[in-house]
C-alpha positions in Angstrom: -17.1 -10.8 -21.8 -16.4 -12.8 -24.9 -14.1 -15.3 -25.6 -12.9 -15.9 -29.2 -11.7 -19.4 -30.0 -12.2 -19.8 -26.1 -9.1 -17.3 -25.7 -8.4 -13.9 -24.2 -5.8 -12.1 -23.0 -6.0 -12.2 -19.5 -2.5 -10.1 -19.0 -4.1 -7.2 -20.7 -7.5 -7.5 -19.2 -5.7 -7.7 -16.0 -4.1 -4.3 -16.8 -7.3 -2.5 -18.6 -9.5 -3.4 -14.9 -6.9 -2.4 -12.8 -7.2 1.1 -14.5 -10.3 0.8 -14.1 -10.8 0.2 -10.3 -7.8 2.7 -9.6 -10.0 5.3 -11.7 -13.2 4.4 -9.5 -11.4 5.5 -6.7 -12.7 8.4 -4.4 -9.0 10.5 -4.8 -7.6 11.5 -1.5 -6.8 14.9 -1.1 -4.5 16.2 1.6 -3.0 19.6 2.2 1.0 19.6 3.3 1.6 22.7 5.7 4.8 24.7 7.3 7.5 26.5 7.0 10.5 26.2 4.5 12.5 23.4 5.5 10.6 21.6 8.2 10.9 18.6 5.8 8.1 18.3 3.7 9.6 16.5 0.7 11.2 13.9 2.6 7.9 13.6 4.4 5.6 13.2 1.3 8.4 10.9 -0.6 8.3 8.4 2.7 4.9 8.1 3.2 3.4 8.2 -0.3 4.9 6.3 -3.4 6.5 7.2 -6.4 8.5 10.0 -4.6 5.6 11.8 -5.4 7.2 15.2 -4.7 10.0 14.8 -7.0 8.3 12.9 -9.7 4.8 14.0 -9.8 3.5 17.4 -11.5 3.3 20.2 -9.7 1.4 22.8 -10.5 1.1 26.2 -8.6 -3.2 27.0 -7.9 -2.1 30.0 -5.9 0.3 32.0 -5.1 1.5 30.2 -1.8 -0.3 27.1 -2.7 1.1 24.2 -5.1 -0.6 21.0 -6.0 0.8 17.8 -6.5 -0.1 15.2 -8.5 0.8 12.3 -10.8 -1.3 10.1 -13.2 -2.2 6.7 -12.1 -2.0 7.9 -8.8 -5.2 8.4 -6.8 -4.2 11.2 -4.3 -3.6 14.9 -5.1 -1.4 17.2 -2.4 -1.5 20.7 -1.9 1.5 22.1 -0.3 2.4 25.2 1.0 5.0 27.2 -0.3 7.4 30.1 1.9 4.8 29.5 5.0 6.9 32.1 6.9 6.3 34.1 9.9 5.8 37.2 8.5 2.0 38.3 10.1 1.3 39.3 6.1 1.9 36.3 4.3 0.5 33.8 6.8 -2.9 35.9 6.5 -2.6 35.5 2.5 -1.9 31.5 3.0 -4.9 31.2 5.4 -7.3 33.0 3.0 -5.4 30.9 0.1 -6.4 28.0 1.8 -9.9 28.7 3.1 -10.6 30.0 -0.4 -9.4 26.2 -1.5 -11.5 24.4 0.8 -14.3 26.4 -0.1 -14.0 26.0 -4.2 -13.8 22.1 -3.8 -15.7 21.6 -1.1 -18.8 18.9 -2.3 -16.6 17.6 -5.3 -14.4 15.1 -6.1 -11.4 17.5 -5.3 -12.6 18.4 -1.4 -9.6 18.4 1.0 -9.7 15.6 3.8 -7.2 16.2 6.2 -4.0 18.4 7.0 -0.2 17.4 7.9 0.8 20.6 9.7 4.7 20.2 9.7 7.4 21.4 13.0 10.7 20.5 12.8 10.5 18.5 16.5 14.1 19.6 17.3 13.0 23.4 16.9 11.6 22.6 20.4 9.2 25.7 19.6 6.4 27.2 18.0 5.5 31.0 17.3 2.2 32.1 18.8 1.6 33.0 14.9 1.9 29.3 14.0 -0.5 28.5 16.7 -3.2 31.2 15.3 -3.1 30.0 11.8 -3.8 26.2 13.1 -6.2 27.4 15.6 -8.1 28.8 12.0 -7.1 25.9 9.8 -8.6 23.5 12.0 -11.7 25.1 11.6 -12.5 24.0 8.3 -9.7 20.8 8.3 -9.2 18.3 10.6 -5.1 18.7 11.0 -2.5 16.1 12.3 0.2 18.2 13.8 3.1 16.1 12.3 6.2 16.4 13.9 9.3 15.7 11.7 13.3 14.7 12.2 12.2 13.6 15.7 15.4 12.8 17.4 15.3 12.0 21.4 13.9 12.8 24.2 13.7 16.9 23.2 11.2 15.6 20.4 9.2 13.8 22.7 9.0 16.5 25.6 8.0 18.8 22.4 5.4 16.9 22.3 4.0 16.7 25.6 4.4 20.4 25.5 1.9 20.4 22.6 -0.1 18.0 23.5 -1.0 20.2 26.8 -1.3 22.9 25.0 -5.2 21.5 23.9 -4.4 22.8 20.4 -7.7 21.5 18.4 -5.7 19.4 16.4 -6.7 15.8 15.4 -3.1 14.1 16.7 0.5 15.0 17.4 2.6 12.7 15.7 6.4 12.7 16.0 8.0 10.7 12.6 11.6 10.5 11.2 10.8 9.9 7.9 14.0 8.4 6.8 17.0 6.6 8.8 19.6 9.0 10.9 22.5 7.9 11.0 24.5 8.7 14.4 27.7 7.4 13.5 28.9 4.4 11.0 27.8 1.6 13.0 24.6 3.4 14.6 21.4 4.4 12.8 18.2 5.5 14.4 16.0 4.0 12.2 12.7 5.8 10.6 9.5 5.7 12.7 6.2 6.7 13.3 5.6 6.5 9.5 2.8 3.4 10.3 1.4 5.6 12.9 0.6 8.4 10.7 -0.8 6.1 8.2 -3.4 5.1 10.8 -4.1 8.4 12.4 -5.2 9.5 8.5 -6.9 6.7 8.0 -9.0 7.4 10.8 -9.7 11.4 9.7 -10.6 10.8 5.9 -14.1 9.1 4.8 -14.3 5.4 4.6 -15.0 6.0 0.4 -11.4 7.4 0.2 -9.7 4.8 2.3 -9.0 2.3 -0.6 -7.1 5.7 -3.4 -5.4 6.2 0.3 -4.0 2.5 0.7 -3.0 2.5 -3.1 -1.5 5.8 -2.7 0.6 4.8 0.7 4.2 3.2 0.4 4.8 3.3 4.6 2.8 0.2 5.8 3.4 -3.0 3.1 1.9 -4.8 5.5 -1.2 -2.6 5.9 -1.7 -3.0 1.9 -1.4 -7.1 2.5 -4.2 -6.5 5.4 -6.7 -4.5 3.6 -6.2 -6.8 0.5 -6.6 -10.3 2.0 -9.8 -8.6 3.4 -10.9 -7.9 0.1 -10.3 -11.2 -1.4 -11.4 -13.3 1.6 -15.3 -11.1 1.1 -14.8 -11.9 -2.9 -14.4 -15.5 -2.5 -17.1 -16.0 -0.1 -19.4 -14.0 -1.9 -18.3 -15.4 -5.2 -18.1 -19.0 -4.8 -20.4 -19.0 -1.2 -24.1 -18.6 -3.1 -24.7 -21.7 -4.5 -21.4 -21.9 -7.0 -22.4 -24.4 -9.5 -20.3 -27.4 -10.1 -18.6 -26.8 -12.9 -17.0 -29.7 -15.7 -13.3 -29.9 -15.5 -13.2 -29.3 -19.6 -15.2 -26.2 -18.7 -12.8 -24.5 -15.8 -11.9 -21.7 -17.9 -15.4 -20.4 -16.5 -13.1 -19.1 -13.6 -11.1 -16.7 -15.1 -13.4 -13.6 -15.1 -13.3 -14.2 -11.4 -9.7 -14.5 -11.2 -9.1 -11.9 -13.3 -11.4 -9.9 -10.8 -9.7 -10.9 -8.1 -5.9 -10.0 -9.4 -7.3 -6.6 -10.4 -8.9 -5.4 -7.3 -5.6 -6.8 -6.0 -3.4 -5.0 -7.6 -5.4 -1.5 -7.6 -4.9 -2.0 -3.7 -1.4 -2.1 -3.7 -1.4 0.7 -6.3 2.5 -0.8 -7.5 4.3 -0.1 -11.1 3.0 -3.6 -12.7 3.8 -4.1 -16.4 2.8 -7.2 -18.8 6.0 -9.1 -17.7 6.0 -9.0 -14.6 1.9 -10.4 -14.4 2.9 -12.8 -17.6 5.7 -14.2 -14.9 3.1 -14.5 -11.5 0.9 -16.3 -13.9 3.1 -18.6 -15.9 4.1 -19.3 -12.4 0.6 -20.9 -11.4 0.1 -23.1 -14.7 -0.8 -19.2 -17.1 0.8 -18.9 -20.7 2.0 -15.8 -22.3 -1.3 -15.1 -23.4 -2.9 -16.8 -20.1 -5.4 -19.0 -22.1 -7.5 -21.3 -20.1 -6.2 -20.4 -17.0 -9.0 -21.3 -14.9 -8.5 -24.5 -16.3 -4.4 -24.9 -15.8 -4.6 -23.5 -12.4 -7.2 -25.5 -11.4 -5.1 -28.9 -13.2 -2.2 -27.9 -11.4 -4.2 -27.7 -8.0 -5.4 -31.1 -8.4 -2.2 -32.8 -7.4 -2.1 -30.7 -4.4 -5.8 -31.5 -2.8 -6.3 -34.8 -1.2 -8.9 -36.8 -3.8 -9.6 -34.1 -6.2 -7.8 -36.2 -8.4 -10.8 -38.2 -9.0 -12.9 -35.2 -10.3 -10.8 -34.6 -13.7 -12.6 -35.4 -16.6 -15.4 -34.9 -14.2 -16.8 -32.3 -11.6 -14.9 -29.5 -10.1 -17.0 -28.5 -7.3 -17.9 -25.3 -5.9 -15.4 -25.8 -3.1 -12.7 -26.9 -4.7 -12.7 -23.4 -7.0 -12.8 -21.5 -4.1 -9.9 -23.2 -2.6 -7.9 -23.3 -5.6 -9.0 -19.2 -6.2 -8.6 -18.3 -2.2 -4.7 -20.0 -2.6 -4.3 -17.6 -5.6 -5.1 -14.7 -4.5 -3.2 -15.4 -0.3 -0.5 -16.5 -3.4 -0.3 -12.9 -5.5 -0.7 -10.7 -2.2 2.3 -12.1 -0.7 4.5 -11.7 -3.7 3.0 -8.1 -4.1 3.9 -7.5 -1.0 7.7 -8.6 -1.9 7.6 -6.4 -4.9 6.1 -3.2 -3.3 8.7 -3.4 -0.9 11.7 -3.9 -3.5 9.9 -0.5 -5.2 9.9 1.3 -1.9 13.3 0.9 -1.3 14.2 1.3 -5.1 15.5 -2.0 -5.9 14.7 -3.7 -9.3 13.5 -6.6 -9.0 14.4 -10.3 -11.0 11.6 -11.9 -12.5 12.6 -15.3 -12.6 12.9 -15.3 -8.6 9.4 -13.7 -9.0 8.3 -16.3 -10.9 9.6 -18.8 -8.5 8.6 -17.9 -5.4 4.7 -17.1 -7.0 5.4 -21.0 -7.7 6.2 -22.3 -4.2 3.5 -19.8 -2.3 0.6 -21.0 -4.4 2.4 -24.6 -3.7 2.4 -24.1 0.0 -1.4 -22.3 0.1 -3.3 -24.9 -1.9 -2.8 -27.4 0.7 -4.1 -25.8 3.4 -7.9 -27.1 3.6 -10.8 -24.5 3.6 -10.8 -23.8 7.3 -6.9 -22.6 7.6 -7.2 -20.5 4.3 -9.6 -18.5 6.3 -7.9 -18.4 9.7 -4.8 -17.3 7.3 -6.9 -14.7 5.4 -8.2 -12.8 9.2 -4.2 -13.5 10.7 -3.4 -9.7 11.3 -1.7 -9.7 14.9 2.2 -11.1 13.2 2.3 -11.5 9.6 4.7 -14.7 9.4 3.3 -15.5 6.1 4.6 -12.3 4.5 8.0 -12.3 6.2 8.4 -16.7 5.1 7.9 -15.0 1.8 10.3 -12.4 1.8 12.9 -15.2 3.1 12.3 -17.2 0.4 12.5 -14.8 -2.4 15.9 -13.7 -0.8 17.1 -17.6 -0.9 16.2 -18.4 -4.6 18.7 -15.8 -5.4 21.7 -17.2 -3.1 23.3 -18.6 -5.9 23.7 -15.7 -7.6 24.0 -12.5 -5.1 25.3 -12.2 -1.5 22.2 -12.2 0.8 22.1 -8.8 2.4 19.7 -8.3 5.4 16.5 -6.9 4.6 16.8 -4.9 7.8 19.9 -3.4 6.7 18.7 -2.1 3.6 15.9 -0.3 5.1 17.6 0.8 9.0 21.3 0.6 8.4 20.8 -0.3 12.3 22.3 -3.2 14.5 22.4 -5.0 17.5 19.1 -5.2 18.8 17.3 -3.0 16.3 17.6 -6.3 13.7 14.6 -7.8 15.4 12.6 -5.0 16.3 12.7 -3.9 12.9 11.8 -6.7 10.0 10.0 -5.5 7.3 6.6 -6.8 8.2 6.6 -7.5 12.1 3.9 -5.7 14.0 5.7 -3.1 16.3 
C-alpha cells in the first residue's frame, strides 16, 4: 500500500475492502418452502435484511422455483412458488428441487439448509406435506419453521410434530412481526433469534460469516461474532512482537485499522456510505480525507491513558496501539450496532448524534486498561455495553425529538413486556 505525500483515503479504502471481504464470502444458499400464504415474505423480510423479498431480484430458475437475490448481499434464496396440494404439482416441485440440489451441488451455488413453512394456527398438516419433507430431507437438512404462532394451539402443533419423528433438523415456531391483540396489547415477534441459531448450526462453518452479514434478526449476534473477530485481530496483530513505533510515525497503524473497520463492517453487512464512515472517524480524531489517522487517534488517546503522555515526541509502544486500536474497534461495533438496528426498523439515522456518541464510546473504552478491554471483548451472557450505547445515542438527541421507547418501536407491547423485550438483552 502506498502513501503519496504520506496521505490516503482511508474512507474509500475502507469502502473498496469491505467489498472485498463481502465478496470473499462463501454465499449462503437457503431454499424457502410451502404453500401460498403460509407467510413467506414476512418470514424472509424479518429474518434477512434489506426486505430482501421485496427489494431483491427475483428471477424464476424453474417453473415452481424462484431465486432471490440482491447485489452486495451474500445469500441467495430459492422459494417455492403455488406449493399446493395437488399430488401433481408437489411431484414437479420435488423433482424441481432435487434437480436444483443436484446442478449446484459442489459449487459455490450448493443449497445449505431448508425453511419448510406451516402456518402454526392451521393446526394441521396433509399426509402429502409430510411425503414431500420425508423426500426433501433426503438431500437437505430442513427446519420445519412454524409461522404466525399465536398461543398455546401453536405450541401443541408443535408437540404434535415434534412426536411425529419427522427427519427434520428442528421445529421452530416464530411470529415474524408484532400482533397486535387490541390497541394497548401486542404479542411481540419471537423466535426469530432461535432460528438464527438453529441455521447456524445446519450450514458449514465457511458460510457462517455471508450468513451473519446477511441476518437482520439478532443485532446483538452481529456485535458477538464481531468483537470475536477483532479481539483475534488485535492479538494476533499487535501480540507477536509489535515493534515500538515513533509517535511522528503512528500513521503506520492505519492499514491495521483500516483492516479492522472493514472486516467490521463486512460482518454487520449494513448500507454504509462515505458520510456516515467520514462522521465515525472525524469522531475519533479522522479528517474528511482521514490522513494520519493512526496518528490523531493515537494523540487523542494519549490524554486518556494514565502516563502515555510522556511517550509523545517519543515511543508509542506495542501496547499502547493495541489499546488505543482494541478501544476503536469495541468503539465502531457498538455504534454499528445502533445503526443496524435504526436500518432494521427503517429509521434514518442523524449523523451528527452518530458522530457524537462514536465520540463518547471511544472516550469511555480507551480507559479501560488492557485486561477489561478483553474481559469486555468475551462479555456475551448480557450485553450492557450495547444497550448504554443505544441510551446514549437516544439522549444526545433529547433536545431536539421526544424520546420514544426503543421497545415501543419494535413491540408496540406494555406492561411487563418493556423489560423482557430491550433490544439487545439476552432472553
Amino acid at each position: 500500500m502506498k502513501f503519496p505525500d504520506n496521505k490516503y483515503n482511508m474512507i474509500q479504502e475502507i469502502l473498496e475492502k469491505t467489498e472485498a471481504e463481502i465478496e470473499k464470502m462463501q454465499p449462503v444458499n437457503i431454499l424457502i418452502a410451502g404453500k401460498t400464504g403460509v407467510g413467506k415474505s414476512t418470514l424472509i423480510n424479518n429474518v434477512f435484511r434489506e426486505k430482501l423479498a421485496d427489494t431483491g431480484i427475483g428471477k424464476p430458475v424453474t417453473k415452481h422455483l424462484r431465486r432471490i437475490s440482491k447485489e452486495g448481499i451474500p445469500i441467495v434464496l430459492y422459494d417455492t412458488r403455488g406449493l399446493e396440494l395437488d399430488p401433481c404439482v408437489q411431484k414437479t416441485v420435488k423433482q424441481e428441487i432435487f434437480d436444483l440440489v443436484k446442478e449446484k451441488k459442489a459449487t459455490r451455488e450448493a443449497l445449505h439448509a431448508v425453511y419448510y413453512c406451516i402456518q402454526a394456527n392451521s393446526s394441521r398438516i396433509e399426509d402429502s406435506e409430510i411425503e414431500l419433507i420425508k423426500e426433501i430431507s433426503k438431500v437437505l437438512p430442513v427446519i420445519l419453521v412454524l409461522t404466525q404462532s399465536i398461543g398455546k394451539p401453536a405450541e401443541e402443533f408443535n408437540r404434535y410434530l415434534e412426536n411425529q419423528n419427522l427427519p427434520v433438523a428442528a421445529v421452530q415456531n416464530i411470529m415474524a412481526e408484532p400482533y397486535e391483540i387490541t390497541d394497548d396489547y401486542v404479542i411481540p415477534a419471537f423466535g426469530l433469534k432461535e432460528l438464527i441459531d438453529k441455521t447456524l448450526q445446519l450450514i458449514p462453518k465457511d458460510a457462517h460469516d455471508a450468513f451473519m452479514n446477511a441476518q437482520q434478526a439478532d443485532i446483538e449476534r452481529k456485535a458477538k461474532a464481531a468483537r470475536r473477530w477483532a479481539s483475534r485481530y488485535v492479538a494476533t496483530t499487535f501480540g507477536v512482537g509489535f515493534a515500538p513505533i515513533p509517535f511522528s510515525d503512528a500513521s503506520v497503524l492505519v492499514p491495521m485499522q483500516v483492516t479492522l473497520l472493514a472486516h467490521i463492517t463486512a460482518i454487520f453487512g449494513i448500507s454504509m456510505d462515505k458520510s456516515t464512515i467520514v462522521s465515525l472517524i472525524a469522531a475519533v480524531g479522522g479528517t474528511g480525507t482521514a490522513t494520519m489517522i493512526g496518528k490523531t487517534i493515537v494523540a487523542n488517546a494519549f490524554k486518556f491513558i494514565p502516563g502515555a503522555g510522556t511517550v509523545i515526541g517519543g515511543i508509542i509502544s506495542g501496547t499502547t496501539a493495541s489499546i488505543v486500536t482494541s478501544a476503536l474497534g469495541l468503539s465502531y461495533i457498538e455504534v454499528l450496532s445502533i445503526i443496524a438496528t435504526k436500518e432494521k426498523e427503517g429509521e434514518s439515522i442523524d449523523l451528527s448524534r452518530i458522530e457524537g456518541l462514536m465520540r463518547r464510546q471511544f472516550k469511555k473504552n480507551i480507559k479501560l486498561n488492557r485486561k477489561e478491554l478483553r474481559t469486555k471483548d468475551l462479555e456475551f451472557d448480557s450485553d450492557k455495553a450495547l444497550n448504554d450505547a443505544y441510551e446514549t445515542y437516544e439522549s444526545l438527541g433529547k433536545d431536539t425529538s421526544k424520546k420514544v421507547p426503543f421497545t415501543k418501536k419494535v413491540t408496540r407491547s406494555v406492561g411487563h413486556f418493556i423489560q423482557d423485550h430491550l433490544p439487545f438483552n439476552k432472553r
